[in-house]
TITI-314015 format. One record per residue (C-alpha): x, y, z; residue in three letters. Coordinates in steps of 0.2 Angstrom, whole numbers, plus 5000, padded with zeros to 4 digits. Layout:
XYZala
...
***
This chain:
500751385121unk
500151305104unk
499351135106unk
499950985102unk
499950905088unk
499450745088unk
500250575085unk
500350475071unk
500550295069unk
500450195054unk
499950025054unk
500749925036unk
500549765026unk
501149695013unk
500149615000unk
498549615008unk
496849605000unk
495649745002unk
494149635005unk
495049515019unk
494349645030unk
492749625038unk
492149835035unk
492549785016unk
491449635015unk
492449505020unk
491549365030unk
492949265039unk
492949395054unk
494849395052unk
494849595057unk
493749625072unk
495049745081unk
495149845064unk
493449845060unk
492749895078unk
494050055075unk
493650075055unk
491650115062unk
492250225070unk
493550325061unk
493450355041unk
493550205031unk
493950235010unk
493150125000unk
494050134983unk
495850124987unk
497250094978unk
498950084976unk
499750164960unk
501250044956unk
500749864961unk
502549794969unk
503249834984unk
504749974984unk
503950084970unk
502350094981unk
503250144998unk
504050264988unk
502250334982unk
501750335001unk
503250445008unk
503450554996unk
501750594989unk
502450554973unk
502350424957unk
503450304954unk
504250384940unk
504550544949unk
505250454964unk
506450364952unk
506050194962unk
504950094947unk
505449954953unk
506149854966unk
508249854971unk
508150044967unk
508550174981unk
507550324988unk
508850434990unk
507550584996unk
508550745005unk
506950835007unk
505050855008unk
504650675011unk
503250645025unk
504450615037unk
505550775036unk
504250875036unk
503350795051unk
505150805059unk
505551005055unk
503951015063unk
504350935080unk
504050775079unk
504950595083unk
504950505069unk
505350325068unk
505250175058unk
505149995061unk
505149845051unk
505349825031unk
506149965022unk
506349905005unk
506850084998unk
508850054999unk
509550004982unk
509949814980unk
511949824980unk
511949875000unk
511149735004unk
509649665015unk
510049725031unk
510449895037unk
509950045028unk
511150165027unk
510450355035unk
510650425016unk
509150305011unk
508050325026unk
506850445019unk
507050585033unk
506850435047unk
508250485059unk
507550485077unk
506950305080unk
507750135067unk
507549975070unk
507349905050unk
507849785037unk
508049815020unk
507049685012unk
506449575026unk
505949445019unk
507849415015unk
508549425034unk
507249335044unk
505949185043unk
504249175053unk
504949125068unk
506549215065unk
506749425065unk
508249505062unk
508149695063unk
509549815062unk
509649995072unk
510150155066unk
512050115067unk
512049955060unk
511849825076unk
510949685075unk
509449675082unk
508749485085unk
507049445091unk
506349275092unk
504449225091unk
503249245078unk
503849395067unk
502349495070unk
502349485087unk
504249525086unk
503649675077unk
502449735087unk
503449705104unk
504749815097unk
503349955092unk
502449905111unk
504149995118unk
504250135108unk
502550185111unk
502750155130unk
504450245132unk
504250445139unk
504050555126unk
504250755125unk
503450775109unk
502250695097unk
502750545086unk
502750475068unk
503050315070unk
502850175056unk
502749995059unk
502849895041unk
502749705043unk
503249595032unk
501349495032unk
500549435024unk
501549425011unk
502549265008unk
504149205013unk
505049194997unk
506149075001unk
505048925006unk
503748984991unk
502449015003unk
501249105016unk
501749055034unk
500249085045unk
500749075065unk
500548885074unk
498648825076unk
498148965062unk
498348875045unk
497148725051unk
495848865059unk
495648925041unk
495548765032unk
494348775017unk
493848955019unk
493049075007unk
493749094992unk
493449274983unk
492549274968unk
493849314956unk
494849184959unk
493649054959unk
493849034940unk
495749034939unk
497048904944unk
498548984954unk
499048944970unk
497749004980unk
497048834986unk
498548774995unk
498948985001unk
497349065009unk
497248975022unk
498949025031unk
498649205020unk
497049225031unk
497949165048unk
499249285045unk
498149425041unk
497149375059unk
498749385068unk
498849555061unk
497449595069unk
497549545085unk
499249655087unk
498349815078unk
497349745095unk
498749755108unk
499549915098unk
497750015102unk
497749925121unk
499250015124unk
499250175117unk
497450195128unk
498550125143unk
499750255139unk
498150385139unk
498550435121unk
497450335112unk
496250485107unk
497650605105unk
498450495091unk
497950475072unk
498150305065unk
498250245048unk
497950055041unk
498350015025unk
499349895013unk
500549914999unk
499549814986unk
498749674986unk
498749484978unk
498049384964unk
498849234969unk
499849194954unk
498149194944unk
498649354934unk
500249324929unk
501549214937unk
501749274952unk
500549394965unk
500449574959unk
501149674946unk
499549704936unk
498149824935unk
496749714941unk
495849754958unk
496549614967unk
498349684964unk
498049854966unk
496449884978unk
497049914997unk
496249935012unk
496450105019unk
495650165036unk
495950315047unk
495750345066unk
495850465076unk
495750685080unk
494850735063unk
494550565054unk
493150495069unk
491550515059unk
490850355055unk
491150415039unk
491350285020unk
492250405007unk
491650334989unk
492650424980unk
494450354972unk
496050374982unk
497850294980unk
499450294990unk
500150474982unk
498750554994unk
499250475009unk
500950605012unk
499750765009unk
498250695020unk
499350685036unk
500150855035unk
498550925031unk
497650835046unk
499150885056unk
499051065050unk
500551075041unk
500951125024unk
501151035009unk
502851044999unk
502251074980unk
503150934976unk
502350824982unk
501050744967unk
499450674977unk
498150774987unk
497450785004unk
495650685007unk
495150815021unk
494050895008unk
493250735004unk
492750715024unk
491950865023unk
491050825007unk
491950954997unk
492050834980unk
491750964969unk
493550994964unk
494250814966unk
494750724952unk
493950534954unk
495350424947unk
496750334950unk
498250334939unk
499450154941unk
501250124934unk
501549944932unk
503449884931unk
504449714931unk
503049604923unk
502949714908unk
502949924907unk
501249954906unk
499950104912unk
498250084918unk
496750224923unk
495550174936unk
494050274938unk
492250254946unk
491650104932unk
493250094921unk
494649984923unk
495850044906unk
497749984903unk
498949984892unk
500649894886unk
502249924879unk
502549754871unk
504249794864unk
504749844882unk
505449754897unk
504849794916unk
506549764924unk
507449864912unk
506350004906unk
505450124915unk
504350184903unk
503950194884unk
503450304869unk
502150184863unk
500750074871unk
499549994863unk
497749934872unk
497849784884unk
496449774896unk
494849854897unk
493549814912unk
491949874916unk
491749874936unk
490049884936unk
489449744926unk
491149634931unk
491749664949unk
492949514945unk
493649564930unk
493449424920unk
492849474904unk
494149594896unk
493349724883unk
494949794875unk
495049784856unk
492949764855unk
491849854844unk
490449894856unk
491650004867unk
492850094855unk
491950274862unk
492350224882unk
494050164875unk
494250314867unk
493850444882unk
494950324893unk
496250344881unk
496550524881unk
496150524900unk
497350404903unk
498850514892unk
498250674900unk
498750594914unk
500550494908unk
500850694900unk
500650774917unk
501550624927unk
502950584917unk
503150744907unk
502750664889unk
501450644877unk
501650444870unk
500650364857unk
499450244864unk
498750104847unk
497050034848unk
496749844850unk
495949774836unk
495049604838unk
493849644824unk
494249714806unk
***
C-alpha cells in the first residue's frame, strides 16, 4: 500500500505585518506559539505577496497564478477556476479539502454571504465561508454559511468562532488525508466601525507599544490602531496554539504540513489613504512559515518568494505534479540549497489605488504608474512612467524615494527592462515604461 500523504493545513490572515512576529524581529512577544514551531520548521524571510489587496491575492495563492491571469485584479471580481487550482488537484489526488472562514473570490453581485459551488475554487468536501466577512459578522458576531446555503451562527470572539469550527474538523474521523484552510478575517479591520477590534482586556495590554520604524515619521492612523491590531494578532496566536494542541491530541501533529501566512500586510493609511494597495514593504511583505514532513529543518530561506509559489510548493512537498499553468514555483529546491536556477525577485500588480507595476528584488524596490489610468476600472496599461524607487539596503523604511534622480539612472535602467521582461512574460505584452525626470 502507498503511504500516506500527509495533511495540510493552512493557517491565514489578513492584513498582517511581517514583522509582528517574534522569528521576524518583532519584540512585543505577540507570536510565541508560531514562533516556537517557526524554529522548528522553515521560516522565509523575504515574503511577499504580488498584488497588495485582498481577492487578487487569494487568487494568486490558489492558483499559483498572477492577478491578471487569474482575471481577479481587484476585489468584487470572481474566481470562477474549473481546473488546476491547489485544491482540485489535492482533491483528484485523494484528499478532503475544506475551507473555512473568508472567501472573498465570489463576484460582488452574489453577495456577502454564500458562495455559490461555481466560485469555490475546487473546495467541495468541507464549507463553512462567507464571502467577504467582514460584511456578515462583527467581532463578537460570526455568520458563516455551509456548502448549501444555511446559516451558520456562532457567537464569541470571531477568532475563536473560527477556530472552534476548524477544532471540529480536525477532531471528526477521517479516511483520508486533509486540506483544510482556515482564513480569518484578523487583523484586518472592521470596516464598518473604521477600526481594528482587539478581543476584551487585549487593547489596554498593548497600550503604547512599539511602533515600527517606518511609520514613525508619518501621520496615519496607527496611533489610535496598533494597539487592538497587536491584540488581535495575539489572539491569533494563542488559537494557532489550541489548533497544534489538537492536531498532537488527535496523534497527527507530525504527519500534517502546516502553512502560516498573510495576504498582505498594512501601512496604516500612511501610504495612501487607506492600509495597502502600494508596493512598499509594509503592504506587501508577509510572513510566511512552513511546518511539518519535509519543511522541519530549522532552516531561514533568504531568497525572495511571493504567494504565486505557495500552489506549486504544496504539491511538490506532497509529491504531486504541478499543472503547467500554474505561474509560480515550488521552494523545495531552495530548502535544499539548490538556488542556482531560482530567479530572486518578486514581481507585484497594484490595482484599485492606481494601476501600477513594482519589481522587488534582493536591494531594489522599483515601481511604476499609469497616471492616465484608474485602479478600479482598468487592469492594466500600455504606458507607465517611473514612481518609486528604494534602495532596501540603505533604507529599510522606505522613506527616501530615488525615482527620477540622476545618481541612479543605470539601477533605474536595469530595473527597468527587468521589470518589462517580467510585465511581457506575465501579461503577454511589451508596454512602454517613461523615465522620471526631477532634473533636466
Amino acid at each position: 500500500m502507498a503511504e500516506r500523504r500527509p495533511n495540510i493545513l493552512i493557517f491565514f490572515t489578513d492584513q498582517q505585518r511581517w514583522d509582528t512576529v517574534g522569528v521576524y524581529g518583532s519584540p512585543l512577544g505577540l507570536t510565541p506559539n508560531i514562533d516556537a514551531l517557526a524554529k522548528e520548521g522553515t521560516i522565509f524571510n523575504l515574503a511577499f505577496t504580488n498584488q497588495p489587496v485582498c481577492a487578487p491575492a487569494r487568487g494568486c495563492i490558489f492558483t499559483g497564478q498572477y492577478a491578471t491571469t487569474h482575471k481577479v485584479w481587484r476585489n468584487g471580481l470572481g474566481l470562477k477556476a474549473e481546473d488546476d487550482t491547489l485544491a482540485h488537484c489535492l482533491k483528484k489526488a485523494g484528499y478532503e479539502v475544506g475551507y473555512i472562514g473568508k472567501w472573498h473570490l465570489s463576484p460582488d453581485e452574489l453577495g456577502p454571504g454564500y458562495v455559490p459551488p461555481e466560485y469555490r475554487a475546487g473546495f467541495e468536501d468541507y464549507w463553512e465561508v462567507a464571502n467577504l466577512l467582514e460584511f456578515t459578522s462583527h467581532p463578537y458576531d460570526t455568520n458563516l454559511y455551509d456548502k448549501d446555503g444555511n446559516l451558520i451562527h456562532i457567537d464569541g470572539y470571531r477568532v475563536d468562532a473560527l477556530t472552534e469550527r476548524v477544532i471540529n474538523f480536525i477532531e471528526k474521523p477521517h479516511n483520508s488525508p486533509f486540506f483544510l484552510v482556515v482564513s480569518y478575517l484578523e487583523p484586518h479591520h472592521q470596516n464598518d466601525m473604521n477600526r481594528f477590534v482587539a478581543p476584551q482586556g487585549y487593547r489596554e495590554r498593548y497600550a503604547n507599544p512599539f511602533v515600527p520604524y517606518d511609520l514613525r515619521p508619518f501621520p496615519g492612523d496607527w496611533q489610535e490602531q496598533l494597539p487592538d491590531y497587536y491584540g488581535c494578532i495575539a489572539r491569533l496566536d494563542e488559537c494557532f496554539g489550541r489548533i497544534v494542541e489538537t492536531l498532537k491530541n488527535k496523534g497527527i501533529f507530525e504527519d500534517t504540513i502546516i502553512v502560516f501566512l498573510s495576504d498582505h500586510g498594512c501601512h496604516f493609511r500612511t501610504r495612501n489613504t487607506e492600509y495597502k494597495r502600494s508596493c512598499h514593504e509594509s503592504s506587501t511583505r508577509i510572513p510566511l512559515i512552513i511546518y511539518g514532513p519535509g519543511f522541519n529543518r530549522s532552516l531561514v530561506i533568504p531568497e525572495l518568494v511571493s504567494l504565486v509559489d505557495i500552489a506549486p510548493t504544496l504539491l511538490d512537498a506532497v509529491g504531486l505534479p504541478i499543472p503547467e499553468v500554474m505561474q509560480g514555483k515550488s521552494v523545495i529546491p531552495l530548502l535544499n540549497r539548490e538556488t542556482k536556477s531560482w530567479r530572486n525577485e518578486v514581481f507585484i500588480q497594484i490595482s484599485e489605488s492606481c494601476v501600477a507595476r513594482a519589481i522587488r528584488t534582493e536591494r531594489w524596490k522599483y515601481c511604476v504608474i499609469a497616471e492616465d489610468k484608474d485602479g478600479w476600472l482598468d487592469s492594466e496599461s500600455d504606458t507607465y512612467i517611473e514612481y518609486q524607487l528604494y534602495d532596501l539596503y540603505a533604507d529599510p523604511y522606505e522613506l527616501i524615494n530615488l525615482a527620477g534622480r540622476r545618481d541612479y539612472k543605470d539601477i533605474a535602467s536595469e530595473l527597468k527592462e527587468r521589470l518589462l521582461n517580467r510585465i511581457e512574460e506575465i501579461e503577454g505584452k511589451r508596454p512602454k515604461i517613461l523615465d522620471r525626470k526631477f532634473y533636466p
